[in-house]
N, C-alpha and C positions, 0 to 999 in steps of 0.2 A: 255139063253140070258137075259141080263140087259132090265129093262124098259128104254127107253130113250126119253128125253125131247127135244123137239124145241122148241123155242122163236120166232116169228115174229110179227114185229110192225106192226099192224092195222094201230095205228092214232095217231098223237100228234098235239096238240092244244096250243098255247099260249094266255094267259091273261095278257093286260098290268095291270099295276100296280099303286093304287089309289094314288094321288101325289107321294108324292118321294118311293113306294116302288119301290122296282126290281119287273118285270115280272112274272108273273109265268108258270109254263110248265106242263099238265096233258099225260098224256103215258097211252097207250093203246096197250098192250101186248095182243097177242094169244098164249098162251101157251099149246103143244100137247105130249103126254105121249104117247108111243105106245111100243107093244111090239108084233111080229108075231104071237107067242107064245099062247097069251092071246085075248080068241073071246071077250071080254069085252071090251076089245081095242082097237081104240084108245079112249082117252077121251081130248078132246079140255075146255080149262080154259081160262077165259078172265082175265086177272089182268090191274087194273087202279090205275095209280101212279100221286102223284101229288108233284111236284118236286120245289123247290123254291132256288132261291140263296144262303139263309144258314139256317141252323138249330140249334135251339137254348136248348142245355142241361139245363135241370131246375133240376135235383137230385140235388141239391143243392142251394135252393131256394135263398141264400144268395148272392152266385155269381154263374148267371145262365154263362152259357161257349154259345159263338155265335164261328159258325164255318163255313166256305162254305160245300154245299151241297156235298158230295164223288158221282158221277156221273160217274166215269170209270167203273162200271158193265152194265151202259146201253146200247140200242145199236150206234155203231158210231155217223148214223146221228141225233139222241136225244143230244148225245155229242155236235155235231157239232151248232147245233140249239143253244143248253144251253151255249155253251160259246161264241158264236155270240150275244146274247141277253143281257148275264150279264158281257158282257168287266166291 
């Protein structure tokens, strides 16, 4: 049998945003590995994400690339938050 991963949100936080930026959104993921198989197992991971309107490509110092944030891997209501906050 495969290891297999679950995801569930702990916590998301929003930070307004100093004059005119947009908002920003930190996520707090528990992430859990388990496998029957394995007495080592399971192992619980916290991942902390910090999410903002857009992100800006600089490999190219000359002309950096701004782009919205790709936000469809997170979960629904993170979606849901983030695109209520940066209409």
């Amino acid at each position: 049998m495969a290891i297999e991963k679950t995801r569930a949100l702990q916590r998301l936080e929003v930070y307004p945003g100093a004059g005119d930026e947009d908002p920003r959104v930190m996520v707090i993921y528990e992430n859990t590995f388990d496998d029957p198989n394995y007495e080592e197992l399971p192992v619980v991971q916290t991942q902390v994400k910090h999410l903002s309107k857009t992100v800006t490509d600089s490999s190219d110092p000359e002309n950096p690339v701004v782009s919205d944030t790709d936000i469809s891997g997170e979960d629904i209501f993170v979606q849901t938050v983030c695109n209520a906050i940066w209409q």
